[in-house]
N, C-alpha and C positions, 0 to 999 in steps of 0.2 A: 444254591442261592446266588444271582448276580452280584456281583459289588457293584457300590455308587462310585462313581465317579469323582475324581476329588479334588479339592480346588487348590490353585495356587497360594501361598501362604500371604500374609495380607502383610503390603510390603512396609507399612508403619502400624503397627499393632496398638488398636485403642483410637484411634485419629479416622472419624468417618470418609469416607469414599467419595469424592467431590463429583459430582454427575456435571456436565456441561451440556446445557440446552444449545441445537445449531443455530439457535433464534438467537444469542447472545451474539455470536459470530457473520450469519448473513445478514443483519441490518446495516454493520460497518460496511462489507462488504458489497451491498450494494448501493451505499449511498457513495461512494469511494469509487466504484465503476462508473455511476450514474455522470458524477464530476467527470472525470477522463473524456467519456464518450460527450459528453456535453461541450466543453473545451474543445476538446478534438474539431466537434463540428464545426463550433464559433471558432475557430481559426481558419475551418477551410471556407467558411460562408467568407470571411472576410477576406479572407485570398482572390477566393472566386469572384466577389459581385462587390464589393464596394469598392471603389474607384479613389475617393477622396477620402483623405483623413484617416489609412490603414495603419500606422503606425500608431497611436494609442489604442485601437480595438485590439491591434497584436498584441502588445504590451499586456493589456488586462486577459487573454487569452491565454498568453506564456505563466502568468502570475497564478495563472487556477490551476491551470494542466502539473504547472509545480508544485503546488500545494497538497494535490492529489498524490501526486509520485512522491513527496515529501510522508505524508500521512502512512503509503505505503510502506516506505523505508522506516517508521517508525514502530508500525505494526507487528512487521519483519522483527525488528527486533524484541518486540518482548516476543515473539511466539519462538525466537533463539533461545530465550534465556529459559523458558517453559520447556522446550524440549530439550534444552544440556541439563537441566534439573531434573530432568525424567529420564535422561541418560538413551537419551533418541539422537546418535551423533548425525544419523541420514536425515533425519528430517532439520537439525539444525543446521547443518550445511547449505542441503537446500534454501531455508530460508534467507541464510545470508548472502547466498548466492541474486537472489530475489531483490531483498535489501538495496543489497551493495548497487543494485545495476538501478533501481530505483531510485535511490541514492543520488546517482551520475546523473540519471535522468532529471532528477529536481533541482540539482545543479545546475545542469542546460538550459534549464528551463529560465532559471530566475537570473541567470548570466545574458541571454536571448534576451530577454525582459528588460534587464539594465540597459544595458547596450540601444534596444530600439528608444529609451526613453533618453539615452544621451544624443543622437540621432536626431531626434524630435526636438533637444531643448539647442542645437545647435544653429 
């Protein structure tokens, strides 16, 4: 007679099995891309083709693109804190790696933004 096969011991006993639908996960995800790419554009259309008055479309352009990379750096981290609690140290690096540079980036971003609106009010 075959033996079954058998499972791994259930790592909190009595505490059910939390299932994660990726429908929780890709809606941030792509409404948080959607921004970026959106941004992105509106800064280059306003590079590219408007002549007068680019220094407040930059400004509100810098302000979204970092909000976006701001949202990211925040994401990053709870999904650090979910995987050192699940004791995933590769995937939590990862993300902080992600994070951190997102981070910098929304930094940039909202530093750029200040700057063009000191710029403008001078």
């Amino acid at each position: 007679m075959p033996s079954s096969p058998t499972l791994p011991p259930d790592p909190l006993p009595g505490r059910p099995v939390a299932r994660r639908s990726r429908m929780g996960t890709l809606v941030p995800a792509a409404v948080i891309g959607l921004t970026m790419l959106g941004s992105l554009a509106y800064i280059g259309y306003v590079v590219l083709q408007v002549r007068d008055g680019q220094i407040p479309l930059l400004a509100t352009g810098f302000v979204v693109l970092g909000a976006s990379l701001a949202a990211i750096a925040l994401w990053s981290l709870f999904g650090i804190w979910r995987a050192a609690s699940r004791a995933r140290g590769g995937r939590a690096m990862g993300l902080a790696i992600v994070g951190g540079l997102a981070g910098l980036g929304a930094i940039g971003c909202f530093s750029v933004a200040a700057l063009l609106t000191l710029v403008l009010n001078t």
